[in-house]
C-alpha positions as CSV (number, residue, x, y, z in Angstrom):
1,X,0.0,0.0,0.0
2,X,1.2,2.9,-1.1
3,X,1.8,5.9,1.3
4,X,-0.7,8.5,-0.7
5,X,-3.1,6.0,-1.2
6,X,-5.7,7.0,1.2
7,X,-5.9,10.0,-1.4
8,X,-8.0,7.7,-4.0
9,X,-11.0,6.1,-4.0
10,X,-12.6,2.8,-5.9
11,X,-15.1,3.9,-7.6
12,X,-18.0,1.9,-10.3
13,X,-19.7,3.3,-12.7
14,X,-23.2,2.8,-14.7
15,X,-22.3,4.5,-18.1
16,X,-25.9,3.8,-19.2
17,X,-27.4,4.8,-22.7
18,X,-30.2,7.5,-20.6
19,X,-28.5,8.1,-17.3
20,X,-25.3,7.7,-15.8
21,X,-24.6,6.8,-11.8
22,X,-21.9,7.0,-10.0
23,X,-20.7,5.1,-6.5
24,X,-17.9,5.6,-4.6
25,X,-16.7,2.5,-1.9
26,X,-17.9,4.0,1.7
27,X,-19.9,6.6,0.1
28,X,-22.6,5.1,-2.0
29,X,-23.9,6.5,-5.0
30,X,-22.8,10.1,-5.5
31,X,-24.5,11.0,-8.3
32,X,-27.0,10.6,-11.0
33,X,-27.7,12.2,-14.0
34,X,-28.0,11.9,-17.3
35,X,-25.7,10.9,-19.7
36,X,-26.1,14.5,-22.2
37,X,-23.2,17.1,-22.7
38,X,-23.4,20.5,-24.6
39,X,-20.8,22.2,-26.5
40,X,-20.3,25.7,-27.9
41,X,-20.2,25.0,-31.3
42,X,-17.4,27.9,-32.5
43,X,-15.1,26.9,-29.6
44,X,-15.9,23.0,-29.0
45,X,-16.2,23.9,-25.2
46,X,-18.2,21.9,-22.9
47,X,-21.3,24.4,-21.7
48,X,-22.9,21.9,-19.6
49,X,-23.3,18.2,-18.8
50,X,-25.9,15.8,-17.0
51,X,-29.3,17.3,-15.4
52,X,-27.7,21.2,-16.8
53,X,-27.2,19.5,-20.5
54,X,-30.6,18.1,-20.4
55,X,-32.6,21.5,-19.3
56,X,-31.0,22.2,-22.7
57,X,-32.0,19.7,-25.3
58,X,-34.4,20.3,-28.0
59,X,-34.2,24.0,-26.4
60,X,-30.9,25.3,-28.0
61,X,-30.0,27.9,-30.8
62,X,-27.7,27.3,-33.7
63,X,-24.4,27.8,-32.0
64,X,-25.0,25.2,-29.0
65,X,-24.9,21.4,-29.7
66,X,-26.0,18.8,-27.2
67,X,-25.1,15.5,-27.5
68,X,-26.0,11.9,-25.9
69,X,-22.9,10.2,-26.5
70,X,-24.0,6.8,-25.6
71,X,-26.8,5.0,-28.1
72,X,-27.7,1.2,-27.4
73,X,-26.0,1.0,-24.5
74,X,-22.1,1.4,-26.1
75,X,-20.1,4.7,-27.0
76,X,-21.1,6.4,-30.3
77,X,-18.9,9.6,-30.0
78,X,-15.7,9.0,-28.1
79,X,-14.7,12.6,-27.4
80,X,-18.1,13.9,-26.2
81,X,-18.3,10.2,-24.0
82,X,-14.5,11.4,-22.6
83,X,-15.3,14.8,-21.8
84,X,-18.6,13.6,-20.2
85,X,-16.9,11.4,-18.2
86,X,-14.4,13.9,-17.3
87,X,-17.0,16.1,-15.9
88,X,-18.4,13.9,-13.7
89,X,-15.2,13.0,-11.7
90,X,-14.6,16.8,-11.6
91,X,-17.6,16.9,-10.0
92,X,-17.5,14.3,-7.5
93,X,-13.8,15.5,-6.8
94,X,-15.1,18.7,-5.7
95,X,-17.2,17.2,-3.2
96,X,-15.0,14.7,-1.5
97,X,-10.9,15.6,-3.1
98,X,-10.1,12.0,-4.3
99,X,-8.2,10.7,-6.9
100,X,-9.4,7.5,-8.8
101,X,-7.4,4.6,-7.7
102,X,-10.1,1.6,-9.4
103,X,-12.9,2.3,-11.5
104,X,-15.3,-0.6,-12.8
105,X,-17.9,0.0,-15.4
106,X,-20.9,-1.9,-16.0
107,X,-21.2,-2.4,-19.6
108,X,-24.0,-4.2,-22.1
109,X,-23.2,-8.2,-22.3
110,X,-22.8,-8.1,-26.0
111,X,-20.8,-5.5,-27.2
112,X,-17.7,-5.7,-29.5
113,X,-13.8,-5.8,-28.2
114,X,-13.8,-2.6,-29.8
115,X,-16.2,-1.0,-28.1
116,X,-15.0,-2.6,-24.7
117,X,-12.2,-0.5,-25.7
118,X,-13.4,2.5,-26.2
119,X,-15.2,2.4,-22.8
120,X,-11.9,1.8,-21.2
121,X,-9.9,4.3,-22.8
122,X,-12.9,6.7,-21.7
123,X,-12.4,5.4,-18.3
124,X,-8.4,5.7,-18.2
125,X,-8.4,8.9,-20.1
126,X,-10.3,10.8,-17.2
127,X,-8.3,9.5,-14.6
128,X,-8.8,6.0,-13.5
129,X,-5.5,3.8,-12.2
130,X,-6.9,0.4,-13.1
131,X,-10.2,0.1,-15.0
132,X,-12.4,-3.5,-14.8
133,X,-15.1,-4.0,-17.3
134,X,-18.4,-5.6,-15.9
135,X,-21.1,-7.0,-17.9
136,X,-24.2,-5.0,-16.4
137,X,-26.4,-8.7,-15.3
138,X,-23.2,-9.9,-13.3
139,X,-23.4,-6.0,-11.9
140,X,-26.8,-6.5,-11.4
141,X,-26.9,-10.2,-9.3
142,X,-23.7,-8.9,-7.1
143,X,-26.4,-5.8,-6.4
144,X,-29.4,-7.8,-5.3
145,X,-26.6,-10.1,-3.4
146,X,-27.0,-12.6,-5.0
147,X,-25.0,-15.7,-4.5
148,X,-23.6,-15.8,-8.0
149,X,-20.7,-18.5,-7.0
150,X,-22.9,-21.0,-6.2
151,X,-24.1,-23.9,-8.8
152,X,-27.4,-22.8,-9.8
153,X,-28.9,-20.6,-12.0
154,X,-30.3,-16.6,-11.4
155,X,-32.2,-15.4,-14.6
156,X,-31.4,-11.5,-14.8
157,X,-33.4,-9.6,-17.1
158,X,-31.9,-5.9,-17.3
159,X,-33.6,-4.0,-19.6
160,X,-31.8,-0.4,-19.8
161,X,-32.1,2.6,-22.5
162,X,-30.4,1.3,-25.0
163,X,-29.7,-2.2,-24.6
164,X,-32.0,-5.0,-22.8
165,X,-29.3,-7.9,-21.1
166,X,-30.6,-10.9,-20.3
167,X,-28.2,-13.8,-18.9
168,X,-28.9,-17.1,-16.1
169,X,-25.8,-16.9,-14.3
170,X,-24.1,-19.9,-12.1
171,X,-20.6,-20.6,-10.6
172,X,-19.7,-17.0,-11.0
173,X,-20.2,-17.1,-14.9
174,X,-23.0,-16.5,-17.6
175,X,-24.1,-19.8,-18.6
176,X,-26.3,-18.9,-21.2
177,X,-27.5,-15.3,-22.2
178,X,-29.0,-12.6,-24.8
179,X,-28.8,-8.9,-25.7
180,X,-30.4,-7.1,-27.9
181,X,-30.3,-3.3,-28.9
182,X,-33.7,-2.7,-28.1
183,X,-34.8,-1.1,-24.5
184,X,-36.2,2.1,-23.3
185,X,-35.1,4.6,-25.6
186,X,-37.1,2.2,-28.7
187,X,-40.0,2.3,-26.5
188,X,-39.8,6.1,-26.4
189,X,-39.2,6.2,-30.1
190,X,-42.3,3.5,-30.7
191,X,-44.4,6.3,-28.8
192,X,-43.1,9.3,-31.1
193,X,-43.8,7.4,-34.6
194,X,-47.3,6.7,-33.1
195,X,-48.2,9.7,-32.4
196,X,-46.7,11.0,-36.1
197,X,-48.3,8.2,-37.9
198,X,-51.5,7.9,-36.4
199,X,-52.3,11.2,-34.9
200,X,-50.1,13.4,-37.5
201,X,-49.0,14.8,-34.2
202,X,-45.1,16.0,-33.7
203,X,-44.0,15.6,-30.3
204,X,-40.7,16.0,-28.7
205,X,-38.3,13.1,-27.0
206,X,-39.2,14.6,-23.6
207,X,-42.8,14.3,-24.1
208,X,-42.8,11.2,-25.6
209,X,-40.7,9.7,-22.6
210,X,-42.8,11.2,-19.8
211,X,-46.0,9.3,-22.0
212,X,-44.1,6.3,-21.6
213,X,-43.5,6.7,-17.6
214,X,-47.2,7.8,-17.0
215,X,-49.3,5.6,-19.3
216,X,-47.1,3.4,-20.9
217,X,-48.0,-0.4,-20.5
218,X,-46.8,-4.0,-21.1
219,X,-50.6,-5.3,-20.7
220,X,-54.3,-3.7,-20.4
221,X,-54.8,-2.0,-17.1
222,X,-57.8,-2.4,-15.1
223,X,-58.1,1.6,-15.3
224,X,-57.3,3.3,-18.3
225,X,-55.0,5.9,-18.0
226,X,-55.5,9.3,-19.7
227,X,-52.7,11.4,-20.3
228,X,-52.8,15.3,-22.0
229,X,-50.3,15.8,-24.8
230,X,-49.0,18.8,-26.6
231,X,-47.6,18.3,-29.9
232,X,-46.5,21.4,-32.5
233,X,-50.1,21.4,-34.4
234,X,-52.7,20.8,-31.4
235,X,-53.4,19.7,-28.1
236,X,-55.9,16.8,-27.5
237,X,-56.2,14.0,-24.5
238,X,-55.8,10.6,-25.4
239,X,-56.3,7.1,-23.5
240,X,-53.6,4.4,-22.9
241,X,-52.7,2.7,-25.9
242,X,-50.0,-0.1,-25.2
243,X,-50.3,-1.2,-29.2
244,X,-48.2,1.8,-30.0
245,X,-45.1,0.0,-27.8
246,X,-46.1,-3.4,-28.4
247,X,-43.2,-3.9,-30.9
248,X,-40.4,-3.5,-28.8
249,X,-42.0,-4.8,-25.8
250,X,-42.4,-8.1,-27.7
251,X,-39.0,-7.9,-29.1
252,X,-37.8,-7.9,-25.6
253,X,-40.2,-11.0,-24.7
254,X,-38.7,-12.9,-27.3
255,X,-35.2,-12.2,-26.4
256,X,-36.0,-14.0,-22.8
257,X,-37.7,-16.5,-24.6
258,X,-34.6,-17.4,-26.9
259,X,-32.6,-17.4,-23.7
260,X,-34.5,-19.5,-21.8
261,X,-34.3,-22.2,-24.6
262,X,-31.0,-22.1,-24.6
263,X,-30.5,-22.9,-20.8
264,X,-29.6,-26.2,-19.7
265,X,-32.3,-28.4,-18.0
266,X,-30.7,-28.3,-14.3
267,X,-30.5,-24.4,-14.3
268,X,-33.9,-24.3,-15.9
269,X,-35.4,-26.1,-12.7
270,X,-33.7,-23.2,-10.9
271,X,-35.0,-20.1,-12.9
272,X,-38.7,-21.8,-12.7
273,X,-37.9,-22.3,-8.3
274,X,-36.3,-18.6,-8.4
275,X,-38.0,-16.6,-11.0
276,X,-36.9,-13.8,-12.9
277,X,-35.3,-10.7,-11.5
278,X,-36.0,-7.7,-13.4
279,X,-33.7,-4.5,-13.1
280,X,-33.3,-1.3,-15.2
281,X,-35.2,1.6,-15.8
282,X,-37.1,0.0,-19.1
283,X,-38.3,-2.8,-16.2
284,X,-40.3,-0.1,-14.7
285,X,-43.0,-0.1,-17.8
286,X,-46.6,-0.9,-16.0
287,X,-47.4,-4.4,-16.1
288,X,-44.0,-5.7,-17.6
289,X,-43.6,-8.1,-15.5
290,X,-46.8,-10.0,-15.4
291,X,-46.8,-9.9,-18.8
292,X,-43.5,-11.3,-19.3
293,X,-45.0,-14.3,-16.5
294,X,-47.3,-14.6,-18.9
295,X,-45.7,-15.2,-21.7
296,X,-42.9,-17.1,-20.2
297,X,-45.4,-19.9,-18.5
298,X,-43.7,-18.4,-15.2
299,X,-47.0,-16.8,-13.8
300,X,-47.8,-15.3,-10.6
301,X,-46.2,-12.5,-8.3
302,X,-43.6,-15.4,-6.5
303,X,-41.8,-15.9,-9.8
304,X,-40.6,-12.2,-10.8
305,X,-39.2,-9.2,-9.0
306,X,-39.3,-5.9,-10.1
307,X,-36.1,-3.7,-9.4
């Protein structure tokens, strides 16, 4: 042990697609915002990141850009995902002075050595000693303490912005798992072309993701939900409608499906005896997870957590 070393911190990050969290060991989770940065477009300076950067989208003139580096769960600009990153230790260093000794990041089970790389030079680049790369259901199952060393199976179903993970993990491994671009953000995007197509309504990101957190549904509700929307050529209230995400949402289902097929018959007695646990912010969708019980023959509350 080094004789400076009480001067960093292990730290893990959630680089996710919509929001980015941060945790810091014997400090817990020190921030979360979203994963948006805005630069002056003459000068390429950063203007504003996170909640600041969001305030800011769909709002700004020409000379201001804002950017979501992230898109299906993986880096799509490198420089604005740096400088994003960047920010955010600047900003948890002004709270509590640390340097970054470890720094694990969760990342989407199937993405490309290349883009495993990009995250960690991301990672290196703003400061980080040693980076370690975690797949986000094995970040997920050491969360809900799970005991992921012993030999049977934990279904994980992490369905995020822009990626939905799904893996039955045993011995400390993934024995068997599926990942698809297709989470949150499609739903969002599902509710947008809706509205254009079917309502010749134009409506913003913003208003199509607050639709999709107040009304938006996996299955019919008992009470239908009424929700009052603005768009650019008139204002009008409109009921539930869970056809207008039903594509993704089933896209999702199926993904579990295909996993589930592929799992071996001893770890499939232990996903019926333990259920499913669901995690991410695309898990939240109303009724998601008895529909998924549903269609995966694993009915009733005791098989499926919500996260």
């Amino acid at each position: 042990m080094g004789v400076f070393d009480f001067l960093y911190q292990d730290i893990a990050i959630d680089l996710g697609t919509v929001n980015t969290l941060v945790y810091v060991r014997g400090r817990g989770i020190v921030l979360n915002q979203p994963s948006i940065i805005a630069f002056n477009r003459t000068t390429g300076a950063v203007v504003a990141i996170g909640s600041s950067a969001e305030r800011m989208f769909e709002k700004t003139h020409s000379n201001i850009s804002v950017v979501k580096p992230l898109a299906d769960g993986v880096i799509a600009d490198y420089e604005a995902a740096e400088a994003l990153i960047r920010g955010f230790m600047r900003e948890i260093q002004k709270k509590f002075s640390i340097g970054i000794r470890r720094m694990v990041v969760g990342i989407p089970s199937g993405i490309t050595e290349v883009e495993k790389r990009a995250v960690r030079d991301s990672a290196e680049h703003a400061g980080a000693r040693e980076v370690y790369l975690v797949s986000e259901p094995m970040a997920a199952a050491i969360g809900l303490e799970l005991d992921i060393d012993a030999p049977f199976g934990n279904m994980i179903v992490d369905i995020g912005g822009g990626t939905s993970d799904i893996a039955v993990i045993s011995l400390s491994g993934v024995a068997t798992g599926e990942s698809i671009r297709v989470a949150g953000n499609e739903i969002t995007n599902a509710i947008l072309e809706h509205f254009r197509r079917v309502y010749n309504l134009a409506i913003g990101e913003k208003t199509a993701e607050e639709i999709k957190k107040k009304i938006g549904s996996a299955a019919e509700l008992e009470e239908e939900l009424i929700v009052t929307v603005k768009g650019r050529n008139l204002v009008t209230s409109l009921p539930e409608r869970r056809d207008a995400i039903s594509e993704p949402i089933n896209q999702i289902i199926n993904a579990i499906k295909r996993c589930l097929e592929k799992v071996p018959p001893e770890l499939s007695a232990d996903v019926l005896d333990r259920g499913i646990m669901l995690t991410g912010g695309g898990a939240l969708i109303k009724e998601l997870d008895k529909r998924i019980g549903k269609e995966t023959k694993l009915s009733g509350s005791e098989k499926l957590w919500k996260i």
